[in-house]
Every structure is written in structure tokens, then in C-alpha cells.
N, C-alpha and C positions, 0 to 999 in steps of 0.2 A: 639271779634275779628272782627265782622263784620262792627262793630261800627268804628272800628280803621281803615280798610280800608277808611270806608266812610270817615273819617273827612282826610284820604290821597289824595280823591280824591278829595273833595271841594278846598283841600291846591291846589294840583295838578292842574286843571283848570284855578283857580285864576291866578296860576301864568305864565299860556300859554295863559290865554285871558284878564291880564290886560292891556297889548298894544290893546287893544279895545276900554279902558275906556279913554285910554289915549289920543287916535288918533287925537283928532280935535286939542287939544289945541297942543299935541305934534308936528306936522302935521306946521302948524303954527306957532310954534317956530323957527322948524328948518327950515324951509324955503322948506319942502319937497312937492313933485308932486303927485297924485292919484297913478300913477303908482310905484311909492320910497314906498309908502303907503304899498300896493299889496306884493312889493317885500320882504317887513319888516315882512311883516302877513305871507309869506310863508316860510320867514328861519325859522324860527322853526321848520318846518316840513321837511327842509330838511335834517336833521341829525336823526329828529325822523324817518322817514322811514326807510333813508339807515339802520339804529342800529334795529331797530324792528326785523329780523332774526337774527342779535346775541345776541340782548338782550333776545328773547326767549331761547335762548341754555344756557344765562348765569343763568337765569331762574331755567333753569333744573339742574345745577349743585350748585347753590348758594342761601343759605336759603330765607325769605324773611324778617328773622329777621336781619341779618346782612345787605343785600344787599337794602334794603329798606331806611337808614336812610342816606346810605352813597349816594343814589343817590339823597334823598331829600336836603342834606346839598349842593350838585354840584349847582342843579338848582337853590336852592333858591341865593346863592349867587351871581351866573353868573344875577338874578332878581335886587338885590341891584347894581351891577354895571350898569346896563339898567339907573339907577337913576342918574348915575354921568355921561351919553353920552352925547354929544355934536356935534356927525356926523352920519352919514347912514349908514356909514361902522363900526362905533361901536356896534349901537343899530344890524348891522345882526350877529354882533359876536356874539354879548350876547346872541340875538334871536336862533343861528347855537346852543350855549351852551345849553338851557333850554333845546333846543330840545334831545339833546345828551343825557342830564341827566334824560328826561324823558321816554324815549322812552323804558324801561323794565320794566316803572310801572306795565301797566294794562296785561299784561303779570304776573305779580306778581298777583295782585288780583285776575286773573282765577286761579292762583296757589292756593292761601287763602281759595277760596270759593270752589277751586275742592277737595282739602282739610278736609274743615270742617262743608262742608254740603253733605247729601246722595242726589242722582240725584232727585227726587221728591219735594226735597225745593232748589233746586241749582238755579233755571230761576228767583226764588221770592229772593234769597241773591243777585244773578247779577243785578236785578233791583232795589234791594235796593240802593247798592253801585253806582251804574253808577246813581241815582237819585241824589248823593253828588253833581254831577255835575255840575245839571241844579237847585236845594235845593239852594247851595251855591251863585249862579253866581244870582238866583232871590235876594237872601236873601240881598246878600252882592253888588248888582251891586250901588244900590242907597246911599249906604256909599261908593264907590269908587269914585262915582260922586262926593259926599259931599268933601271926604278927597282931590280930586285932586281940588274944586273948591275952597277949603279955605287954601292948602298949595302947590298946584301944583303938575302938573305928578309927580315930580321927590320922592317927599315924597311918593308918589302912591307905587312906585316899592323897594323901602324903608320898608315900613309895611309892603307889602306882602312878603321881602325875609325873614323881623324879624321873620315874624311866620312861613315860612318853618321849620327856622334854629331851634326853640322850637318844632317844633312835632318832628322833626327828632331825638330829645334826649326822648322825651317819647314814641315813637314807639320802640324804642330799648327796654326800661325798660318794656315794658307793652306785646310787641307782642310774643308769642310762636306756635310750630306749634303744631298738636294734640298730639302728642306722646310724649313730651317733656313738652307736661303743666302739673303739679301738679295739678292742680285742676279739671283734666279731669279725671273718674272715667275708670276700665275696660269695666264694662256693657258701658257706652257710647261710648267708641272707638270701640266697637263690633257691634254697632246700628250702628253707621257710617260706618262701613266696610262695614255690610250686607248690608246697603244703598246705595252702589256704590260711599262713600268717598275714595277718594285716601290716604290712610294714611302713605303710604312707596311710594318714589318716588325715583327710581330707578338710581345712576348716568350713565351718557354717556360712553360708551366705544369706545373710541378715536379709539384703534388698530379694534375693529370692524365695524370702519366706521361713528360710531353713535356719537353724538353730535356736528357733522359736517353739514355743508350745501350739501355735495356731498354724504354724508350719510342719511341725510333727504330726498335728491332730488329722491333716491332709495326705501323711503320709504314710498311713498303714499302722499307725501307732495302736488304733484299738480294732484290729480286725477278729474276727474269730479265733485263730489261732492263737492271739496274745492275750485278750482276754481271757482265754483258758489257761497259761501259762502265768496270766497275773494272780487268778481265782487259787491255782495250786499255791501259790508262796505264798497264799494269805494265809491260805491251810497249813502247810509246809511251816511258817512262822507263828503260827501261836504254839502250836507243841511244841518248838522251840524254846517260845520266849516263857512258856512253863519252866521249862529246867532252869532259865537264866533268871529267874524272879522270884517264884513263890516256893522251887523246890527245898531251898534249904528250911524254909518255913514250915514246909511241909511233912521235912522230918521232924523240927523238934516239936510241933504245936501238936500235931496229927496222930504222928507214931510217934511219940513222947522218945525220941534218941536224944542224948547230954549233948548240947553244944560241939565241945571237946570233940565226940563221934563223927560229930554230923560234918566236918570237913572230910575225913574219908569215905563216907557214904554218899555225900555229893561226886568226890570223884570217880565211883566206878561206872557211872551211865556216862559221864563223858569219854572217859576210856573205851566206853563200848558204841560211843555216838563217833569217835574219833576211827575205829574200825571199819564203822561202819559206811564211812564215805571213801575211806582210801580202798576199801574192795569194791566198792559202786564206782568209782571212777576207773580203776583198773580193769575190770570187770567193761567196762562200758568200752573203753577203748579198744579191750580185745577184740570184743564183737565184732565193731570195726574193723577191724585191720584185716579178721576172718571171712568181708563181705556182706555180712550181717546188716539187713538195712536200719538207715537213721535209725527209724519210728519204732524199730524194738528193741537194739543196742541201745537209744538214748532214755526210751522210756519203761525199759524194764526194769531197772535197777530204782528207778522213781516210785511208780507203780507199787513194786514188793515193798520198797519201806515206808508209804503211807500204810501199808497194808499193818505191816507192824507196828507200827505207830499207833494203830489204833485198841493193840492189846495193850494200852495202858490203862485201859477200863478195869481191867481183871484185876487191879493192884489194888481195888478197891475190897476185894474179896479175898486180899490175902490174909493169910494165918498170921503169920512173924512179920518180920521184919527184913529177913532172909531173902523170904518170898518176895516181898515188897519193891527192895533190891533189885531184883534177879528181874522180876517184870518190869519195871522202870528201866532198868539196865536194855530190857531185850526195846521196847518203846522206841529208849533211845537212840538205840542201834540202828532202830528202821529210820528213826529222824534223819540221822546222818547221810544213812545211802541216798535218801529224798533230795538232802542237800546238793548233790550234782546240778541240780536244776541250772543254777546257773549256765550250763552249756548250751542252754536253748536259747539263750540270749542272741550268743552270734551267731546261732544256727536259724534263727527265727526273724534275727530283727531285718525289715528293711535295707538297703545300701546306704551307708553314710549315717547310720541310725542306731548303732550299735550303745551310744551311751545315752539316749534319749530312752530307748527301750528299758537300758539298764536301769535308769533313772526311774519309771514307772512301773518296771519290776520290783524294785526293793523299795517304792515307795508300799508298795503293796502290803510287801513283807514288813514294811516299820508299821504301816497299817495295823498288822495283828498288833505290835508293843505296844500301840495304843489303845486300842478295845482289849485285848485278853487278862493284860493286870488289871483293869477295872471293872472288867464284868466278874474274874476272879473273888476280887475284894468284895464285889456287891453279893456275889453269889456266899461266900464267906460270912458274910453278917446276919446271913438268915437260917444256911445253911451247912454242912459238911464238906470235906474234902472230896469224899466221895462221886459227888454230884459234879465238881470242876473236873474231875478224871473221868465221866462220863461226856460230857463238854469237850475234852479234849480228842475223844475216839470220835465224836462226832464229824466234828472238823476231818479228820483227817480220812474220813470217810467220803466225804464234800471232795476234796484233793483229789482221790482218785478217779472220782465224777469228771470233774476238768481236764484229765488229762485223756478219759477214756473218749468223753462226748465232746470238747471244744476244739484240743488241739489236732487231734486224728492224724495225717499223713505230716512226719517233718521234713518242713522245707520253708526257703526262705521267703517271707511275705514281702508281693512285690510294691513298691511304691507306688503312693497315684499323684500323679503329676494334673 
């Protein structure tokens, strides 16, 4: 199951950061401006956000066998229409759509792993999976280059929706949740229970207020502790959504690398973003299992890689290109470890609350895909690259603020009834 996420989530990125691969040539076809650029890179996230609180409540009511394959078939297709645009106003539709369809993913996936792992390997399954991301995007950035430089963007958006539309028929056939797999024994749904897996997830009672935003809003949804953990993945997501938007722009406009390069040069910070969370999650679970409480086990490995995160300022004062690398590389490394965050979700949210939180955690985080590519682009039209990579330490400087002074002792916020 865990495996089946991940290759959901490789699908998933791909296909919200192929308009990255695409950019220069795309950018140049259509005759578009830095700022058309920006505004392309943030509709996606303008539907992912607003939907991130209902997609968590839909979440909570709707399996993620069913509800998973039917979002993966929306977005990949709204991806193959991206293929046949021809104006600004097409490519934000498709872009408004991916976003739509995406946006109860990773809300799913907390669902998966809160699911079917006990809270002491939970931090190392949510690192696995969120590695698909940055796995993927290394693995595959240098064949997107290839495939757009020998058949163009438009094939690009083409093969990436083909292979949505095939996982979305084998996640149907292959995914089940605990309690409904045959091949999952009693003794081990007992080990998962006693482990603090959720194995019954409880539906929303409408008449009681609950599965509602005004029924959430009563329930602990913005207390201090979560509001500091939403504050962090605002932070946590724009140095993100830097790599997935403007970095490959960034190498050829900035540090003048040929095209041709700049698909390898893309892939080594995700390689090093992809390291970077599977020893934050591992690393985190050790802690655990050693005794080590929540609040430093779960926030240590967060903590250090905003910390890193924010020596992406220094890439601004590099020599070569080498160097540039290597600091981006090490940036995105601290990104990755950051990205455990999700573990706070069910370790924070509420009873019965776990996808409503979810839902306003990553709305947070789509938050950043929407302000970061177009304060970017704005700051771009006046300014250097330099200036966004000081923007970017900023932020992640902000991050470590929220988790020091908002979230303080982990544990879970109690509802108010």
C-alpha cells in the first residue's frame, strides 16, 4: 500500500510540475511575458488551496479506494488538454483544473499511512511517500527534458496525462484499506490498533455540526498549536514550490546553463530533497522508539531543515555553477527533511479531525503555490534572481519561528464541543 501511494505521488508531482519542464520552450512559443510565466505557475494552486478544506472533509467521508482513481483520471486529463493550448487563458484553465483534481491527494495519503502504519513507523511511511516526489521529479526530470527536446512541450503533457489515466485503473484494482484486505491477518490489525493505527474512521455527522467547516471551525481546527503548524507549511511550501516552478528558469535565464544541461542540474537537489526526507523520517522514528519525546523526535529533523533551507540565500554569492548546485542541492536537502511535517497532522489534529486538519494544512501549503510563483515573477520584472533566493531564506526562517513559538509541547488538540 505504501508503495501504491508512492508511485501516486511521483504521478502526482509530475503532473503539477511538468509546466516547469516545459517553460522555456513553452514561454517562447506562445509569445508569453515573466510575469504570464508566474501567473501560469500559480493557477494550479489556486483551486488547490481554495478545495484543500473540502477535499479534506471529502476525505473523511470517501474511501481512498474509490475516491483516488477518480481524482487521478480529472487531473491527468485536464494534463493532456495542457498539450493541445494555444493561449494563457487555456494553459490557466487546465492549470485551475489539475489544481482542483488534485487537491484531496495528499490528504488521502495521510489517510493511507494514518491507516496502516502504528504512530512509531508513521514519520518513516510519510517520508517514504512524500520522497516519490522529489525520487520522481530527479529520476524523471532528465527524460522530460529529452521527450520535450525531441517531440516538444506538447507531447510532454501528453505522456504525462497517458500515465495518470493507467495508474488510476490499477490503484482501483490493487488498493484496499486495512479492514477490508483479505490478506491482512487478525493478529496484524490488532498490532496496528494497539499501535495507534486508525483502522475505523468514523463518518461526519452533518446534524451534529461535524463534517462541516463551521463544525470544524468549533473544533479545535485553529488553535495555537495548528496554526503554527499551518504557518510552518506555508513556509515549508514556498521553498518547495521554488524548485517545482522557477528553478529550471532559473538555471538557464540566471546561470546561463543550455537547456540540454539543465535537466540534469534540475535533478540533483531533488536527489538530495529525496535523501533528505527518507533520513528525517527514519531518523524521527528512531527517536521514538528510543523514548525520545514527541516534541523533539518529531521536531528536530523539521527544525534543522528549515535551518537548511535557508542557506539557499548563499547560492546567490556563488562562483560557478558548481557551487550554485551544491548550495541548492544542500537548500534542498533541508526542504525534504522539513517535509515530514505531515506527521503532525495526526499527531495534532483533533479526534475525528484528522482530514479536516489535513485539508487546512495543505491548503496552507497550496497557499505558498499561489503567492510564491507570483510574487517571484513580480519580483523578476524589476529585479534579479538573487533577491527571490534572499525571499526564499526568509521564509524558511519564518518556519522555524512557528514551530519554535506556536506549536511548543506535541500533543493532540482537544476538541470543543
Amino acid at each position: 500500500m505504501l508503495a501504491a501511494v508512492f508511485v501516486s505521488v511521483v504521478i502526482n508531482y509530475l503532473d503539477r510540475t511538468n509546466m516547469a519542464v516545459a517553460a522555456v520552450a513553452l514561454r517562447s512559443d506562445l509569445k508569453l511575458s515573466q510575469f504570464d510565466l508566474g501567473i501560469i505557475f500559480s493557477a494550479f494552486a489556486w483551486t488547490y488551496s481554495i478545495l484543500q478544506i473540502p477535499g479534506g472533509l471529502l476525505v473523511d467521508r470517501i474511501g481512498p479506494r474509490v475516491l483516488y482513481p477518480i481524482l487521478l483520471a480529472g487531473w491527468s486529463l485536464a494534463t493532456i488538454v495542457q498539450g493541445f493550448a494555444g493561449s494563457l487563458l487555456l494553459l490557466i484553465l487546465c492549470r485551475v483544473m489539475v489544481g482542483a483534481f488534485e487537491a484531496p491527494s495528499f490528504p488521502i495519503n495521510n489517510r493511507v499511512a494514518t491507516s496502516w502504519f502504528p504512530e512509531d513507523e508513521r514519520a518513516g511511511a510519510i517520508g517514504t511517500y512524500t520522497a516519490g516526489q522529489f525520487l520522481g521529479l530527479a529520476a524523471l526530470a532528465p527524460i522530460l527534458f529529452a521527450v520535450q527536446a525531441l517531440w516538444g512541450w506538447r507531447i510532454l503533457f501528453f505522456l504525462c496525462g497517458a500515465v495518470g489515466l493507467l495508474w488510476a485503473w490499477i490503484w482501483y484494482a490493487l488498493y484496499r484499506d486495512p479492514l477490508e484486505d483479505p490478506k491482512l491477518g487478525d493478529e496484524e490489525r490488532e498490532r496496528l490498533r494497539k499501535g495507534g493505527a486508525m483502522l475505523e474512521w468514523r463518518p461526519s455527522n452533518p446534524a451534529a455540526g461535524e463534517g462541516t467547516l463551521l463544525g470544524s471551525l468549533g473544533s479545535g481546527l485553529f488553535h495555537r498549536k495548528l496554526v503554527g503548524l499551518y504557518l510552518g507549511q506555508f513556509c515549508i511550501g514556498s521553498v518547495s514550490i521554488f524548485f517545482l516552478t522557477w528553478f529550471p528558469t532559473y538555471l538557464v535565464e540566471s546561470r546561463g546553463i543550455a537547456l540540454d544541461r539543465a535537466g540534469w542540474m534540475t535533478a540533483l537537489p531533488f536527489l538530495a530533497a529525496m535523501v533528505g526526507v527518507l533520513f528525517a523520517g527514519r531518523l524521527s522514528d528512531r527517536l521514538v522508539r528510543r523514548g525520545v519525546s514527541a516534541s523533539a523526535a518529531r521536531k528536530a529533523p523539521v527544525l534543522l531543515g528549515l535551518l537548511l533551507s535557508s542557506s539557499i540565500a548563499l547560492a546567490a554569492f556563488a562562483r560557478n555553477d558548481g557551487e550554485a548546485i551544491a548550495l541548492m542541492s544542500l537548500a534542498f536537502f533541508g526542504n525534504g527533511m522539513a517535509s515530514i511535517a505531515w506527521v503532525f497532522v495526526s499527531l495534532l489534529a483533533p479526534e475525528g479531525r484528522v482530514g479536516a486538519v489535513g485539508g487546512v494544512f495543505n491548503f496552507c501549503g497550496g497557499l505558498s503555490a499561489v503567492v510564491t510563483p507570483i510574487v517571484i515573477g513580480a519580483l523578476l520584472s524589476r529585479y534579479d534572481f538573487d533577491l527571490v533566493l534572499v525571499y526564499m531564506a526568509g521564509l524558511a526562517i519564518v518556519g522555524i519561528g512557528s514551530y519554535l513559538l506556536l506549536i511548543g509541547k506535541v500533543e493532540r488538540v482537544l476538541s470543543r464541543r
